[in-house]
C-alpha positions as CSV (number, residue, x, y, z in Angstrom):
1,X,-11.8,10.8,15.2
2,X,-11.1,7.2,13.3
3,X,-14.7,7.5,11.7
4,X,-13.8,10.8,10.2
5,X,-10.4,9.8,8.7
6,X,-12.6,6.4,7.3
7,X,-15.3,8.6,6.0
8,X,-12.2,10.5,3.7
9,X,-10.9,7.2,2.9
10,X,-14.9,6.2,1.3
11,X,-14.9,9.8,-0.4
12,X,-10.9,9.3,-2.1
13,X,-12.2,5.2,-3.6
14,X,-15.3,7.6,-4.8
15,X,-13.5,9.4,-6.4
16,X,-11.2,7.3,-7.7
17,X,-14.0,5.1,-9.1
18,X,-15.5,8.6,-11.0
19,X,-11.7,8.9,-12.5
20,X,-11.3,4.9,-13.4
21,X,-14.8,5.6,-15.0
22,X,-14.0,9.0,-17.1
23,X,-10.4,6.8,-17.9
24,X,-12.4,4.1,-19.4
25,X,-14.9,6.8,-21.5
26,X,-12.4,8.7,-23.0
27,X,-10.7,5.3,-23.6
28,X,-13.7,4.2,-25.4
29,X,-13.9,7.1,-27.5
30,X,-10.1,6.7,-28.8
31,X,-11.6,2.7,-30.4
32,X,-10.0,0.8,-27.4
33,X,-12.9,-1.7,-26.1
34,X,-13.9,-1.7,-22.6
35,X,-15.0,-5.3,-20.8
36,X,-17.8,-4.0,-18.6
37,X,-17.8,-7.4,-17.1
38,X,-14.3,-7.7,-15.5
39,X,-13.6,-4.5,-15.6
40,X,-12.8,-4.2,-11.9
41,X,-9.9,-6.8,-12.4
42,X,-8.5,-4.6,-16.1
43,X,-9.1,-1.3,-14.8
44,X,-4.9,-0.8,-13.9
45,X,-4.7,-2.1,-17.8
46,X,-7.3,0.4,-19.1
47,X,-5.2,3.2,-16.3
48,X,-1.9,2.2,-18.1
49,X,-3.5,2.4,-21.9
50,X,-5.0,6.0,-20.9
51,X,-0.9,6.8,-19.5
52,X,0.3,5.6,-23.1
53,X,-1.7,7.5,-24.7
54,X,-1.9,10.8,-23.4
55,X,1.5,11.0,-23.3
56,X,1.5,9.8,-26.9
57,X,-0.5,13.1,-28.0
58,X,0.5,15.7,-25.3
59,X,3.9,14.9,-24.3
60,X,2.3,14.1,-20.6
61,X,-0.1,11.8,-18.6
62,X,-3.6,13.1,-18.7
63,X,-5.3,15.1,-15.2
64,X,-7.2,11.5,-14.9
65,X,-4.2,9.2,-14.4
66,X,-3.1,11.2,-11.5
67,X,-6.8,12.3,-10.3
68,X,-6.6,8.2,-9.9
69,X,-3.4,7.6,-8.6
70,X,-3.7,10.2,-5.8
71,X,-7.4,9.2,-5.1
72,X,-6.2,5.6,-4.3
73,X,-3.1,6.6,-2.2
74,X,-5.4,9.0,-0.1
75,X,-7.9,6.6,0.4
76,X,-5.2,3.9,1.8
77,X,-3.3,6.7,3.7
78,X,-6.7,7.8,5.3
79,X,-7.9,4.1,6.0
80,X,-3.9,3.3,7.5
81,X,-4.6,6.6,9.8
82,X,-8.4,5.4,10.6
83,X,-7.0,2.2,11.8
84,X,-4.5,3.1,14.0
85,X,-6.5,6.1,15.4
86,X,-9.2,3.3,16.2
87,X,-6.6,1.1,18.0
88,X,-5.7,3.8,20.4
């Protein structure tokens, strides 16, 4: 049963990867430039610019902030889970 819940925790960092990636695109459309080479350490930065802007031009965060945020708790909820289903 532990393998299941890790194998949701791998598909929610997935997916959060696909949203810090679609963050960074539209962030790079909008002039702001992107360091592809630490971009693993500035991608809460680039999450934070994409917050201050969307909210700039619609009043609310973007669908990809939270796509993010959600992903990421899911995955460490799922992982948490896994673990103590694996000590049992």
């Amino acid at each position: 049963m532990s393998d299941v819940f890790f194998a949701l925790a791998i598909l929610s960092v997935v997916w959060g990867i696909v949203s810090s990636i679609v963050i960074a695109s539209f962030l790079s459309n909008r002039g702001i430039d992107i360091n592809l080479l630490f971009f693993r350490v500035l991608v809460l930065k680039y999450i934070y610019q994409y917050h201050k802007i969307t909210v700039g031009e619609n009043g609310k965060p973007g669908p990809w902030f939270y796509s993010y945020i959600v992903s990421m708790n899911l995955a460490l909820v799922f992982a948490i889970v896994g673990g103590v289903l694996k000590r049992i």
